[in-house]
Structure formats: structure tokens, C-alpha cells
Backbone bond lengths (Angstrom), bond angles and torsions (degrees), N, CA, C in turn:
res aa  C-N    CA-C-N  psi(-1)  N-CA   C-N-CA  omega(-1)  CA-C   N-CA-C  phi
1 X - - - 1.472 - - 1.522 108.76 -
2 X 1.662 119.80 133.70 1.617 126.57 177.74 1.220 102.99 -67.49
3 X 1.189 101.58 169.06 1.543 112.07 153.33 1.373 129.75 -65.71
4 X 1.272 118.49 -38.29 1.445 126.00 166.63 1.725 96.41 -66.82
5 X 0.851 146.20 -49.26 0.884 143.74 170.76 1.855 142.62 -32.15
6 X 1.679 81.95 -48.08 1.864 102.41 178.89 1.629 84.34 -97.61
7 X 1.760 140.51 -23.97 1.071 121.67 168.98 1.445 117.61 -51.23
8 X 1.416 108.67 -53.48 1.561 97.30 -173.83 1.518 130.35 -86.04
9 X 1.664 103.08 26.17 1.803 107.05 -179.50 1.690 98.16 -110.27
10 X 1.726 88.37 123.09 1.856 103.22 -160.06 1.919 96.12 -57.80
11 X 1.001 100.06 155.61 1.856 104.57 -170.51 1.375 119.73 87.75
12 X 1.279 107.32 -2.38 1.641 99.90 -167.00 1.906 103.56 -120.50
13 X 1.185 103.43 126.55 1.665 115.63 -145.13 1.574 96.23 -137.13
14 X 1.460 124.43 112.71 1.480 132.19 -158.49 1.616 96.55 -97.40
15 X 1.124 118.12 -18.72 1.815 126.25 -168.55 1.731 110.42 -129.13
16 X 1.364 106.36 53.22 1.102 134.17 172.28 2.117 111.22 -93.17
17 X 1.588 84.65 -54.88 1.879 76.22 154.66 0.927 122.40 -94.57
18 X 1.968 109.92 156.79 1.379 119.10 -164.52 1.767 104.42 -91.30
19 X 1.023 130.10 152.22 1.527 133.18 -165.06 1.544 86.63 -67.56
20 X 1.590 137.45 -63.60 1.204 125.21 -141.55 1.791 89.80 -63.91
21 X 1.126 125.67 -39.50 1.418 86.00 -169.41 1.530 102.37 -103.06
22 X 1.585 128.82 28.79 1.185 105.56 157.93 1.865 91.99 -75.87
23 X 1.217 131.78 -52.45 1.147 111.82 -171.44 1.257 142.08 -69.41
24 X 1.399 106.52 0.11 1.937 111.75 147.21 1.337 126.71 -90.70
25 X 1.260 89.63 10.59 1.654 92.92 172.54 1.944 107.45 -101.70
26 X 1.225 120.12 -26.15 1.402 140.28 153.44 1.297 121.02 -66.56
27 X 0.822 115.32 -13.72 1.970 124.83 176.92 1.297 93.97 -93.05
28 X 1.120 115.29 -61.86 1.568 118.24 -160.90 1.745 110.60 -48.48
29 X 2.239 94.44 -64.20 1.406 99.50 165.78 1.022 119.31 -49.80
30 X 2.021 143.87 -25.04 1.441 112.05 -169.28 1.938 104.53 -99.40
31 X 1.316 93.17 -15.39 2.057 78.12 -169.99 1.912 100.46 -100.21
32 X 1.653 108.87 21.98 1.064 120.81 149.86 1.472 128.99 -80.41
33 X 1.410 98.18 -14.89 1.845 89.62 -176.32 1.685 102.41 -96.71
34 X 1.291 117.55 133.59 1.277 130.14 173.44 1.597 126.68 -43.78
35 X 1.432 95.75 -20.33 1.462 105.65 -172.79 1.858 93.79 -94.15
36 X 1.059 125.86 -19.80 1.467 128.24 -174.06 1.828 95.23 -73.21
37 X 1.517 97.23 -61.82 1.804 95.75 -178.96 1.557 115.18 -55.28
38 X 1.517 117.94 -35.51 1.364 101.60 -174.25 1.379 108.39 -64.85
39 X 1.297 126.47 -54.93 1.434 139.23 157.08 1.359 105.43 -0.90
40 X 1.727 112.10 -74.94 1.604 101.12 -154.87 2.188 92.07 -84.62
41 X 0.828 116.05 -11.94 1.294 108.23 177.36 1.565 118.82 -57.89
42 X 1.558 90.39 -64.52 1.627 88.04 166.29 1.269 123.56 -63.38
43 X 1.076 136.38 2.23 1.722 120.71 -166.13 2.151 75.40 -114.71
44 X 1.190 134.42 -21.86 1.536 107.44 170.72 1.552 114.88 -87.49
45 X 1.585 109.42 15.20 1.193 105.37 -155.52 1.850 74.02 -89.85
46 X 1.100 113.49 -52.40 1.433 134.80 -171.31 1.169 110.81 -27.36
47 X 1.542 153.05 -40.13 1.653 145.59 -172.83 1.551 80.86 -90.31
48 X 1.134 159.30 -44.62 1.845 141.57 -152.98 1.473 80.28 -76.80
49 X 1.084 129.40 -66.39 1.657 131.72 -152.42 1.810 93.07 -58.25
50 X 1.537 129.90 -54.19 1.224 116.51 168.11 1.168 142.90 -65.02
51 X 1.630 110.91 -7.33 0.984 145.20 173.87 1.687 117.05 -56.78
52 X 1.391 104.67 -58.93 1.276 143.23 -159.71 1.123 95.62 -86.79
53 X 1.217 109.58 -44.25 2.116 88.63 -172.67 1.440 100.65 -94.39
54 X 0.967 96.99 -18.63 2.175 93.96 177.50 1.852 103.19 -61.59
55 X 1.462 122.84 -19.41 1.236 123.50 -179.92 1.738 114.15 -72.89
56 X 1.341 102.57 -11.43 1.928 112.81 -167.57 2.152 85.21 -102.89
57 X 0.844 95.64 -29.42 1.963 90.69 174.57 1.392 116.10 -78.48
58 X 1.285 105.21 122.13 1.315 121.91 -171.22 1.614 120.41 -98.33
59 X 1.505 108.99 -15.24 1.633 141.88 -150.56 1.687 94.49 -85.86
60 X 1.234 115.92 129.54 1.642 112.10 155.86 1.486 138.08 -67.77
61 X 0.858 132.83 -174.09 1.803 125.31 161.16 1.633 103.76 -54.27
62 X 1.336 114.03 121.21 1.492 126.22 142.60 1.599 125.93 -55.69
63 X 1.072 128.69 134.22 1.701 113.34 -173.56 1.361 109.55 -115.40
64 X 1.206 94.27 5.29 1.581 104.29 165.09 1.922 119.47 -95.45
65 X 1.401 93.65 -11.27 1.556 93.59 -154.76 1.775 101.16 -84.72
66 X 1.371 117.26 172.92 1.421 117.08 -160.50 2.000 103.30 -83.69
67 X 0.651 138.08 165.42 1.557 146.49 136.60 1.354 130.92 25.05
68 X 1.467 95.29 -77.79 1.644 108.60 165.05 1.703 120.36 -76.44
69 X 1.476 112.82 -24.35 1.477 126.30 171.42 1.406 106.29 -69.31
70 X 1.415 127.75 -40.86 1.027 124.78 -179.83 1.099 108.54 -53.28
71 X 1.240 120.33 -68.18 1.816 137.36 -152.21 1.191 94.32 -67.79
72 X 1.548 149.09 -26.38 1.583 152.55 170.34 1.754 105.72 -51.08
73 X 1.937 94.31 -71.48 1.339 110.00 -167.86 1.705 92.50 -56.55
74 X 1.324 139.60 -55.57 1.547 129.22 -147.14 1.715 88.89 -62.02
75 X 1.356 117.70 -56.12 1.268 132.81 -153.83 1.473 117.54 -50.75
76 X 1.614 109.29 4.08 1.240 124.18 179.78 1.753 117.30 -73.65
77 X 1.205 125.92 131.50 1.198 98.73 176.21 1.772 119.11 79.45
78 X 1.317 118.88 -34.38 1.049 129.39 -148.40 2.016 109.51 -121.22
79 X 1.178 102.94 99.91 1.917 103.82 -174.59 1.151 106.26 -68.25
80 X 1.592 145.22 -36.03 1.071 126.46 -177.02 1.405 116.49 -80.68
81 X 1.510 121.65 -12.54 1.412 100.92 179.77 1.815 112.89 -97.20
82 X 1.662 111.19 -8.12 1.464 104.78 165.81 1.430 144.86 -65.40
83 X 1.651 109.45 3.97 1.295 107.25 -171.34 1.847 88.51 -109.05
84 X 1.387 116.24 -25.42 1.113 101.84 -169.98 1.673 108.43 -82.49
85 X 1.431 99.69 -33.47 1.720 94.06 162.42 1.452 132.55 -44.32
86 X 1.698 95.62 -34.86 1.686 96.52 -177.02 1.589 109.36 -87.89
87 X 1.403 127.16 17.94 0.918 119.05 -165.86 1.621 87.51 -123.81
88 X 1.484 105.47 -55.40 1.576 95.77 177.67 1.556 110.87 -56.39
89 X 1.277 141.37 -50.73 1.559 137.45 -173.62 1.626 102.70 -71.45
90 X 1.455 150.26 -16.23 1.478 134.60 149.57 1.406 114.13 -78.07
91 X 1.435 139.81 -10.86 1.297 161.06 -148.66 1.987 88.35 -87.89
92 X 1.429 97.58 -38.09 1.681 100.62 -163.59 1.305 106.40 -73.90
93 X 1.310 116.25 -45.13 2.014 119.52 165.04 1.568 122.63 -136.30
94 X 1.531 107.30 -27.37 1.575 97.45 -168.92 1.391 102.06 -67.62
95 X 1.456 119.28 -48.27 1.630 111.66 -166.27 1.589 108.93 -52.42
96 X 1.418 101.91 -66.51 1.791 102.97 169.41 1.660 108.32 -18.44
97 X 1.373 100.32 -94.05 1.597 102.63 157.94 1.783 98.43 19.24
98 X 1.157 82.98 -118.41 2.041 112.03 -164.49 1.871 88.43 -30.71
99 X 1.161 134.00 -65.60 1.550 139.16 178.02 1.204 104.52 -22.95
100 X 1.399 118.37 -66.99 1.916 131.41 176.34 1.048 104.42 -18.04
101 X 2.021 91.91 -72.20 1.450 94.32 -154.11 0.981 132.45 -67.18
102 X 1.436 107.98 -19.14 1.743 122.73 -176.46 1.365 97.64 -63.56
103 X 1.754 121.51 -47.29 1.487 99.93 -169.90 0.922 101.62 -86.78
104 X 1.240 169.54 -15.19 1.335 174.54 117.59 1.893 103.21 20.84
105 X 1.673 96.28 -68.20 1.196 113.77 -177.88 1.288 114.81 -65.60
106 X 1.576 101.74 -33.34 1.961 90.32 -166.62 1.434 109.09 -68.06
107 X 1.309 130.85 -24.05 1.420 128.89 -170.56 1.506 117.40 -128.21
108 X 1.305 120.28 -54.45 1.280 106.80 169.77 1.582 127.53 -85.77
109 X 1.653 104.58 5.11 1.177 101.98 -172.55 1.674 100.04 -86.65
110 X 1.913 110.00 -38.17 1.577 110.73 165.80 1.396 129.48 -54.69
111 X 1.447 115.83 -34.53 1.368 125.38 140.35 1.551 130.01 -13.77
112 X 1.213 95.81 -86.54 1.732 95.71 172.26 1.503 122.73 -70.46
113 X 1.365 113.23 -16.34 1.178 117.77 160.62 1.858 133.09 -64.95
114 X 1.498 101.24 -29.03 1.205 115.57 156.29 1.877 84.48 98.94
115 X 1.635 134.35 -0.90 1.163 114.58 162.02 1.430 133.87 -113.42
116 X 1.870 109.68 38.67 1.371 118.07 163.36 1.786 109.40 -83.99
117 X 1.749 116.82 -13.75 1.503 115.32 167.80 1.263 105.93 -56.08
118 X 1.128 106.78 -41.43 2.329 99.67 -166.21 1.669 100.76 -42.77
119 X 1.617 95.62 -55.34 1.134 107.51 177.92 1.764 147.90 -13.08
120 X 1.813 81.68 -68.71 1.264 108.75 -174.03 1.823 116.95 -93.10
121 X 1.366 102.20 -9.07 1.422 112.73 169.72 1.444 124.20 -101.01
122 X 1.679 101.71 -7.90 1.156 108.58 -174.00 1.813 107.31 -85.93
123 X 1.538 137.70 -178.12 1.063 121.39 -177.45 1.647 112.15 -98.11
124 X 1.245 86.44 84.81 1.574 104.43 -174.12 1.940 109.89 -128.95
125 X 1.195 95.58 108.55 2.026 77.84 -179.89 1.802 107.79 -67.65
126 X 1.095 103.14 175.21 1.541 114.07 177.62 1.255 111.68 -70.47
127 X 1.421 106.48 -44.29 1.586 112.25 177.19 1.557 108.94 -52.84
128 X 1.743 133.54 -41.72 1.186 113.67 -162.02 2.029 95.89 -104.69
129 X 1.491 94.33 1.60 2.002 91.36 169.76 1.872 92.36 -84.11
130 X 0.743 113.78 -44.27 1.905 106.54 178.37 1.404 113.49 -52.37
131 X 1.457 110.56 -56.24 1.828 118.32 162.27 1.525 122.66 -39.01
132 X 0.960 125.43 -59.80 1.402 145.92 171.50 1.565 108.93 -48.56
133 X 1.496 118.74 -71.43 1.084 123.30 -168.12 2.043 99.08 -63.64
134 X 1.616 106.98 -63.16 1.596 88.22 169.07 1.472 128.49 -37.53
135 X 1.374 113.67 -46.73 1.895 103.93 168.18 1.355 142.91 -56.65
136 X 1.701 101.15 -22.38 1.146 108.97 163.01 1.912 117.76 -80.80
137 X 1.647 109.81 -23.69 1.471 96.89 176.38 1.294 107.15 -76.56
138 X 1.541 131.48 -35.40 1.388 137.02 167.88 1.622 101.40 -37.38
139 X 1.136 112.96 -61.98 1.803 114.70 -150.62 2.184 93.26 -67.14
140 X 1.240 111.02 -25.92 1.416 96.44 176.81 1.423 107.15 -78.88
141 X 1.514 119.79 -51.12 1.262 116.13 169.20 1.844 123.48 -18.88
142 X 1.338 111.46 -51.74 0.885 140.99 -163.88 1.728 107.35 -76.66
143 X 1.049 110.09 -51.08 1.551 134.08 -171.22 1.494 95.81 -63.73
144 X 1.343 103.73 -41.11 1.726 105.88 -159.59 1.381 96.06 -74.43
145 X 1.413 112.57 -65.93 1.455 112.10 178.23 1.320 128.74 -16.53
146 X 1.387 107.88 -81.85 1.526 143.60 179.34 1.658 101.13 -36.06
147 X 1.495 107.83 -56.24 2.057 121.35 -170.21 1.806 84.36 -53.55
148 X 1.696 115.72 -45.38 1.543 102.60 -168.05 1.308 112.46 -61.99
149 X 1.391 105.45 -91.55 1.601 109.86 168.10 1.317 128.98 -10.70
150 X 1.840 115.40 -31.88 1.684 107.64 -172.37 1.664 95.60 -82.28
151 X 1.571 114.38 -52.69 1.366 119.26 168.10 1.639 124.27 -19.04
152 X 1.450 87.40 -63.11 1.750 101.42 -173.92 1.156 110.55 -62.70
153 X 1.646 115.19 -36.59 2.080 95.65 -165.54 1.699 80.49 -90.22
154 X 0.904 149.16 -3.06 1.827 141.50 175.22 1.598 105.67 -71.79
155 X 1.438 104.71 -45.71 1.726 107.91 177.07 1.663 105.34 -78.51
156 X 1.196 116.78 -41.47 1.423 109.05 172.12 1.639 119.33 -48.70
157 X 1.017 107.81 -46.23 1.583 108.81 -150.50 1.599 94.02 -98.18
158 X 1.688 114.98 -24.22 1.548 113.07 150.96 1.405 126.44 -46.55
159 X 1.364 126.41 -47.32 1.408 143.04 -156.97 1.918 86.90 -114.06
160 X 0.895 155.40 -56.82 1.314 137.77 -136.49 1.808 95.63 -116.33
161 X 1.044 122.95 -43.20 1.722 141.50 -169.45 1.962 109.14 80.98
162 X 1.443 98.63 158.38 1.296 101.56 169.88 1.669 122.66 -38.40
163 X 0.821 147.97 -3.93 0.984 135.11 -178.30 1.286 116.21 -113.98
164 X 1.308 137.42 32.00 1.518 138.42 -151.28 1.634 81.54 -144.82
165 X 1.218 133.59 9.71 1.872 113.21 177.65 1.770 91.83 -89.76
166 X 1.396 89.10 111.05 2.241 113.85 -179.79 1.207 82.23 -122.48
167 X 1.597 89.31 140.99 1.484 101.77 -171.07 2.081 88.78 -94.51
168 X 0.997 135.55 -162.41 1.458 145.77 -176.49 1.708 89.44 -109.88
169 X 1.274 135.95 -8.84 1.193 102.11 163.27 1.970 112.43 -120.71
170 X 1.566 98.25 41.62 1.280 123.80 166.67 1.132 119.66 81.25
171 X 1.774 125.40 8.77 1.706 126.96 -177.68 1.488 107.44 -96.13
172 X 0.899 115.93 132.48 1.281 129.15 154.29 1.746 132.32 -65.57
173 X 1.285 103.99 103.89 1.446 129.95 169.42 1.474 132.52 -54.92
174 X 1.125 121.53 144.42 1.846 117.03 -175.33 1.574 74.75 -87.96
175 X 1.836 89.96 -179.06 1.695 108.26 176.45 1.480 113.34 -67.28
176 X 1.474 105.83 -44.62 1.715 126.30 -176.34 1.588 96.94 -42.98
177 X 1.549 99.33 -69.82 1.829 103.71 -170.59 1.207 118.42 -49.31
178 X 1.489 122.17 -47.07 1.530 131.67 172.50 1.557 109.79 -43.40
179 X 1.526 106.08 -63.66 1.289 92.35 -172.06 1.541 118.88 -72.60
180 X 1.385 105.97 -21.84 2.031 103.03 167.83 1.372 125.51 -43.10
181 X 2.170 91.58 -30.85 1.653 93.14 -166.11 1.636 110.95 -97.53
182 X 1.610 92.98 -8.90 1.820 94.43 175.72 1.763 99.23 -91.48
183 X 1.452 112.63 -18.68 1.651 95.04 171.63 1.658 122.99 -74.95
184 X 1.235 103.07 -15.10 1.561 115.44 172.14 1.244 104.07 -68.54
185 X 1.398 120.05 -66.01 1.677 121.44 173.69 1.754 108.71 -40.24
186 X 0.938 126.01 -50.79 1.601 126.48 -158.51 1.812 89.62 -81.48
187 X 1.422 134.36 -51.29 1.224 128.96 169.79 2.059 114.68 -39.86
188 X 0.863 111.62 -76.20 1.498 127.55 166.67 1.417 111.32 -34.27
189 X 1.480 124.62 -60.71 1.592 110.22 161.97 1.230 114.94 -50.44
190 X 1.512 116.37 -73.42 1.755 111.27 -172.63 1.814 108.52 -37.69
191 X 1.679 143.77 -21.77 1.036 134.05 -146.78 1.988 78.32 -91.61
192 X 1.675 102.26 -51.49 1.684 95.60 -175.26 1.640 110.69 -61.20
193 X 1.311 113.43 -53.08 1.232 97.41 176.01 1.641 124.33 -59.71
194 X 1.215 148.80 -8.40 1.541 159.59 124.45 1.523 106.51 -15.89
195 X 1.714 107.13 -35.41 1.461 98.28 -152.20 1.615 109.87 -106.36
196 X 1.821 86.08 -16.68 1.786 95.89 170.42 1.494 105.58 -72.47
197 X 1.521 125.69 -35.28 1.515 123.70 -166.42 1.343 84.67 -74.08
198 X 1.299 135.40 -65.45 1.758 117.11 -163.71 0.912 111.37 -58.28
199 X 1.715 156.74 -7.67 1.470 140.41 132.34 1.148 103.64 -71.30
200 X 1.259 152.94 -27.30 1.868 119.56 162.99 1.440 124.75 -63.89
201 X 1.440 87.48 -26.67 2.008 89.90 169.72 1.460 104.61 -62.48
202 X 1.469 105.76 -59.68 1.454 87.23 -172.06 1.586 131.08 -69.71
203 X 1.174 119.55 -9.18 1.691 134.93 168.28 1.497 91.29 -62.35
204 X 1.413 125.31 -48.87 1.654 136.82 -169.62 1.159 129.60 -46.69
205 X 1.840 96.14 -39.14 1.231 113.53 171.02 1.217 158.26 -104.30
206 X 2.078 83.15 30.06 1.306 102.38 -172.87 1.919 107.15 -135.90
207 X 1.610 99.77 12.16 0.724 89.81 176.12 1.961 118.60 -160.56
208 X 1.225 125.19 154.61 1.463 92.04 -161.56 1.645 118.25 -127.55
209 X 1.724 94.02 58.88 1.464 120.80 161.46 1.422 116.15 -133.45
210 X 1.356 114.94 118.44 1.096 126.14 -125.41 1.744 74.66 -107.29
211 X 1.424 143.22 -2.26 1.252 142.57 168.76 1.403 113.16 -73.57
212 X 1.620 114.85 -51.01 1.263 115.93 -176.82 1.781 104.33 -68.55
213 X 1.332 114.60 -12.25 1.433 95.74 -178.37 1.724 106.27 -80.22
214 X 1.447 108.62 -40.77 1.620 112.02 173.69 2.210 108.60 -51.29
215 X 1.288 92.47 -44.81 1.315 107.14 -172.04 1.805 100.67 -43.14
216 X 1.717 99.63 -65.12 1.193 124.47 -177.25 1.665 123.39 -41.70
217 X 1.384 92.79 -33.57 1.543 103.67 -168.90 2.055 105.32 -96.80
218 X 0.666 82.98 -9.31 2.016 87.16 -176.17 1.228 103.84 -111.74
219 X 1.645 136.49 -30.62 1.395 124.30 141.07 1.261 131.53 -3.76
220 X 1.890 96.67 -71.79 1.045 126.03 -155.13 1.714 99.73 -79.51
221 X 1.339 106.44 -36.53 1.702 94.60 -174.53 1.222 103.57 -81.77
222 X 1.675 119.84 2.17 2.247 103.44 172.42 1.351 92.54 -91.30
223 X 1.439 126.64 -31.44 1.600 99.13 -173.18 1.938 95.84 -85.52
224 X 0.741 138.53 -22.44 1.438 107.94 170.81 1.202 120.98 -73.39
225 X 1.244 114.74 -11.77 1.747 115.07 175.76 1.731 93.16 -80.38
226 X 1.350 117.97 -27.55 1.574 117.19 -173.72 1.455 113.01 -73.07
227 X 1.293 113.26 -19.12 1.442 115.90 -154.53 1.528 98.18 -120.94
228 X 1.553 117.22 -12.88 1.707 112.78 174.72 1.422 92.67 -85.60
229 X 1.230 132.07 -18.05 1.613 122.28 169.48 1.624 134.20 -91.50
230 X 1.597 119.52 20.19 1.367 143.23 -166.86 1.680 90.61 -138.44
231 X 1.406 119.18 108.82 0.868 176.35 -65.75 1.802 95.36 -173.95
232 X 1.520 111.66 -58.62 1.571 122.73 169.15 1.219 131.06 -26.51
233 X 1.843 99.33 -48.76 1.029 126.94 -169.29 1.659 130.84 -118.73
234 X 2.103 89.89 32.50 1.404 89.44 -164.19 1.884 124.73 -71.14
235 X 1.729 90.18 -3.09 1.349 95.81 171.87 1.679 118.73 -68.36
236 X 1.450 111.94 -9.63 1.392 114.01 179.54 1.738 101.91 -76.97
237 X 1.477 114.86 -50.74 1.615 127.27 -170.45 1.479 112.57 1.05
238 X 1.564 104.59 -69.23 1.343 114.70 -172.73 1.251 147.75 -10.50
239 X 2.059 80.62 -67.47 1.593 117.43 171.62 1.486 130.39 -89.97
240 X 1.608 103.38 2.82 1.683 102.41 157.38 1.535 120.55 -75.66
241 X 1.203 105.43 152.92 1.367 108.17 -174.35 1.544 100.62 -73.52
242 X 1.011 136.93 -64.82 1.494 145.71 -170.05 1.551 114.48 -72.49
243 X 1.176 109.36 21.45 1.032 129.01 172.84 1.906 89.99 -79.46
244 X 1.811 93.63 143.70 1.318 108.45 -176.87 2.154 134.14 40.43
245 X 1.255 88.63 -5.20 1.524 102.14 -178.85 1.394 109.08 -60.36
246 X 1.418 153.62 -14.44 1.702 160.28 115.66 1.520 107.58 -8.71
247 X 1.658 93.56 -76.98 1.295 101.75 -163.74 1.722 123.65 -65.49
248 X 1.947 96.55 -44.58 2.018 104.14 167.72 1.199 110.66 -23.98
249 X 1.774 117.02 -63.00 1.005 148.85 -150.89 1.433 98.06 -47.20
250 X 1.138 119.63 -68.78 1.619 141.96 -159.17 1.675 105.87 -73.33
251 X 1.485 112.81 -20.55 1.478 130.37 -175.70 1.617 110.30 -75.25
252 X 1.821 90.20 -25.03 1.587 91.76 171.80 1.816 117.68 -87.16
253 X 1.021 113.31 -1.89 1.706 101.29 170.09 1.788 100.10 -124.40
254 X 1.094 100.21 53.92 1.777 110.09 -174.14 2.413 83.24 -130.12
255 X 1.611 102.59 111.17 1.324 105.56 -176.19 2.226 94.67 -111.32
256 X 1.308 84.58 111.56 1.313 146.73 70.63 1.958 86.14 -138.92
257 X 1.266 115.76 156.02 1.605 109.07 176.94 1.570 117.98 -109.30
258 X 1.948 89.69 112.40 1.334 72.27 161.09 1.251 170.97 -37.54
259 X 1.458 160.17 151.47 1.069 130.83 -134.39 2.087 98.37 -151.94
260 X 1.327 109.76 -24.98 1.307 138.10 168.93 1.602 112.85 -32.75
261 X 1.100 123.14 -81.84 1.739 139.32 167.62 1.420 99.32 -61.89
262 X 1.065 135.72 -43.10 1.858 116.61 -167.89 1.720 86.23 -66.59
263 X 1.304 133.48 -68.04 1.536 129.28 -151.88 1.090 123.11 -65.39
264 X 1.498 103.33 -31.85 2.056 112.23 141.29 1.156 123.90 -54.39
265 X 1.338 130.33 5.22 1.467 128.57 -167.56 1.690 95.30 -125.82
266 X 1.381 101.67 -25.30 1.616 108.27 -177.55 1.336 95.06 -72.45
267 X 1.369 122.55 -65.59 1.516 131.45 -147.20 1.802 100.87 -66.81
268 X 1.647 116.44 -46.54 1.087 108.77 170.79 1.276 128.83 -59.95
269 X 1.617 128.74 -32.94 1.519 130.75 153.91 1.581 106.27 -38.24
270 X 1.193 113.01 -60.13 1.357 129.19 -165.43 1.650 108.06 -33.35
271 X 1.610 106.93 -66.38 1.241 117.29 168.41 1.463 138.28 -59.04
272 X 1.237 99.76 -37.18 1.437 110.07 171.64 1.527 101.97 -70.99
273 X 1.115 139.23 -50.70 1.785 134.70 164.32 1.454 101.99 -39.06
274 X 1.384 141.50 -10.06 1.597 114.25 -145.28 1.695 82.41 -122.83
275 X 1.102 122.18 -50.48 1.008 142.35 -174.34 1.491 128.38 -72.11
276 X 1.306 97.49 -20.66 2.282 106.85 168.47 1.422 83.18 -108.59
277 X 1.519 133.73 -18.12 1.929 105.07 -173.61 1.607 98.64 -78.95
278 X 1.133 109.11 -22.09 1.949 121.57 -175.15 1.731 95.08 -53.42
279 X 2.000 90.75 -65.81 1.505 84.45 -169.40 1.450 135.02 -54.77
280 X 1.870 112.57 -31.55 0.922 130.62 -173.88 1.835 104.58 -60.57
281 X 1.151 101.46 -42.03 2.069 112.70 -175.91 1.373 95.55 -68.14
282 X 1.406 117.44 -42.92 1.359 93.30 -173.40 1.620 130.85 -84.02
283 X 1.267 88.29 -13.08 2.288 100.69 172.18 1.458 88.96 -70.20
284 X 1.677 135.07 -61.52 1.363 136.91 -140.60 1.913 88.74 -76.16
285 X 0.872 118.86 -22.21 1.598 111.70 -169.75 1.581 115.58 -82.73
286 X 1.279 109.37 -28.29 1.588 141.02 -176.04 1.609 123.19 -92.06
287 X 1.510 94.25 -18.95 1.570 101.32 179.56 1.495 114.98 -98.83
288 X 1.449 133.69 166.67 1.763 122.14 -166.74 1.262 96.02 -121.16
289 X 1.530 121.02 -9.30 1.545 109.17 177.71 1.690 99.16 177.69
């Protein structure tokens, strides 16, 4: 039976549950699967492990060196620039990564599982099963981030002490400011990573192997990392998502901080969220099961 279908049989009411607990009922199912915890475990394991070997480097910033070299070499010595390093150097695939999978799982992974039907028969419209399932890829997005960043300024300020947050254009920061400017960094990732899960939703929802959607989605971020570096096609630049996400990054421990490239990085998340949640509503509205 369609949706237009169970819409028009009198008694039958799609917004009968209330969202807050459809979405503790989606929390529960996603940081229940073992593969979700190993996920965010390892990615907080990630700033101690960079942490730790940045303590055997003795070397300063290179001013020759690229992006991600930079943010290594500064991060020496230095607590405020290690959480944003570990966020800009997983930012390039692991975070994506964890994003995939979440959408991967929320729809085509219930799919092949045979329990996205409860779902769709239950009195739930599509519109608030699309809502739901996006909040739960958001809330890992989110989870992952945050586990890094809290990790990193904990190993920083373990190994370096409060007084080592240097900004990259050599001022020294209180604790308050540091962490304002690493919560800006950790906000700004979670918005891109938001925007990779709303294209895995929508890859998700068209299909019900929940590999090809991970497959699908990390493809796509080597050729845009391939294609923001070809020069041919710099009229494309713009409209990649991962476009400039290195450099934003680094704009945030630059005092006074620029502000130019991060809001280009917002607005392009922005769209790319608006535009795969469209597609995703419109496969889930069109499909019978």
C-alpha cells in the first residue's frame, strides 16, 4: 500500500507519533550498533595518538610547507592548534567516513535489513521518517566531532599546559578564547560533515546496499579533492564541497581571524544539505516500500 494510498483510508493518521520520541528511539538504535561506537572511539582515539608523537618533534612551522604540514609543524608545542589539526587532517576522509556510514545505515542499511518496513507502514509520514533519520546522521556527525576536539584540547593542555594556546599569527590566547576559537572550528566541521550525510541519505534512498552508499560517498570526496587541484577546471572550484576546507580551517587560529572562506564553507554546506534532503524526500515519497 502507497502513501497516497494509506493517506486516503479514513482512520489512518501518519503524525500520530511525536518527533521527540521518534528521535530517541533513533539515538538509541544508532549509538547501539557496535560498529557506530568503534567508529567514534577511534576517531577520539586520533588527537592523543597525534598528540603524542607531535611530543618526539622538535621542528617549528615550515613556511614553505603545504596546509596540512603546516597545522602538524605549528601544532608542536602548541594546545590550541592540535585539536584543529586533528580535525582538519580527519576532515579529508575519516570524518566523511563515519558521515557515510551513518547515512548508509539510516536507510539503506534498514532496507536490507528488512526494518525500514516497520517504518514506512507504521503512522509515520515520510516527511518526518526523512527528519528523524537526518537527525540521527547529524547527531553522529556531531558526536564525532565534539569526542575529537574534547580529546584534543585534554591531550593538549595535558602535554603542552594552559598557556601554550599561540594563535599562527603569534598572540597568545586566554583558555576562554582558545576554546571559543576551537568551538568555531568543531561547529564548521560538523556543518560540512551534515552535508556529506545529506548526500548519503540521498544515495540511501535509492538504493538498498548500504556499501555502495559508503562506496558512493568517498568516491566522490577523492575526485573532488582531485578536481579542487586541476587548475582546468577552476571554474568548477566553487561548487565543490571540500573546496577550501584546509585552508578555513587554519583561518581560524590566524588573530584577527578571518571570516571570508569559513562563511563560504557555511553557505556551501548549506546548499548541499538543502538540495540532497529535497532529493532524498523526493525518492522516499515516490517509493511503496
Amino acid at each position: 500500500m502507497t502513501q497516497a494510498t494509506m493517506s486516503a483510508v479514513p482512520g489512518i493518521r501518519h503524525d500520530r507519533v511525536g518527533l521527540p520520541r521518534l528521535f530517541r528511539a533513533e539515538l538509541r538504535w544508532i549509538f547501539r550498533r557496535p560498529r557506530t561506537q568503534i567508529v567514534l572511539g577511534l576517531l577520539a582515539l586520533i588527537p592523543i595518538v597525534i598528540g603524542i608523537a607531535l611530543t618526539l618533534v622538535t621542528t617549528g612551522p615550515d613556511a614553505n610547507a603545504g596546509p596540512e604540514d603546516s597545522l602538524f609543524s605549528s601544532a608542536v608545542g602548541n594546545a590550541l592548534v592540535l585539536p584543529v589539526a586533528a580535525l582538519g587532517i580527519t576532515l579529508a576522509l575519516l570524518l566523511p567516513l563515519a558521515a557515510a556510514m551513518a547515512g548508509a545505515d539510516a536507510i539503506a542499511g534498514e532496507t536490507s535489513h528488512g526494518t525500514l518496513r516497520g517504518w514506512l507502514i507504521a503512522p509515520v509520514s515520510r516527511g518526518r521518517l526523512l527528519a528523524v533519520k537526518a537527525f540521527g546522521v547529524a547527531t553522529v556527525s556531531l558526536v564525532a566531532v565534539v569526542s575529537m576536539a574534547v580529546t584534543a584540547v585534554v591531550t593538549g593542555l595535558v602535554i603542552n599546559g594552559s598557556g601554550s594556546m599561540i594563535t599562527m599569527s603569534g598572540t597568545t590566547l586566554s583558555l576562554g578564547d582558545a576554546l571559543g576559537r576551537i568551538a568555531i572550528a568543531a561547529g564548521w566541521v560538523t556543518l560540512q560533515l551534515w552535508a556529506v550525510g545529506a548526500v548519503a541519505l540521498a544515495i540511501s534512498a535509492c538504493t538498498e546496499h548500504p556499501m555502495l552508499v559508503v562506496v558512493s560517498v568517498l568516491a566522490g570526496d577523492i575526485v573532488f579533492q582531485i578536481l579542487s587541484l586541476l587548475s582546468a577546471v577552476s571554474w568548477l572550484h566553487p561548487f565543490l564541497l571540500n573546496q577550501n576546507w584546509q585552508t578555513a580551517l587554519i583561518d581560524v587560529l590566524r588573530d584577527p581571524m578571518p571570516t571570508g572562506q569559513l562563511l563560504d564553507g557555511v553557505l556551501r554546506a548549506a546548499c548541499y544539505i538543502v538540495v540532497a534532503l529535497s532529493l532524498a524526500y523526493a525518492r522516499l515519497t515516490t517509493r511503496d516500500g
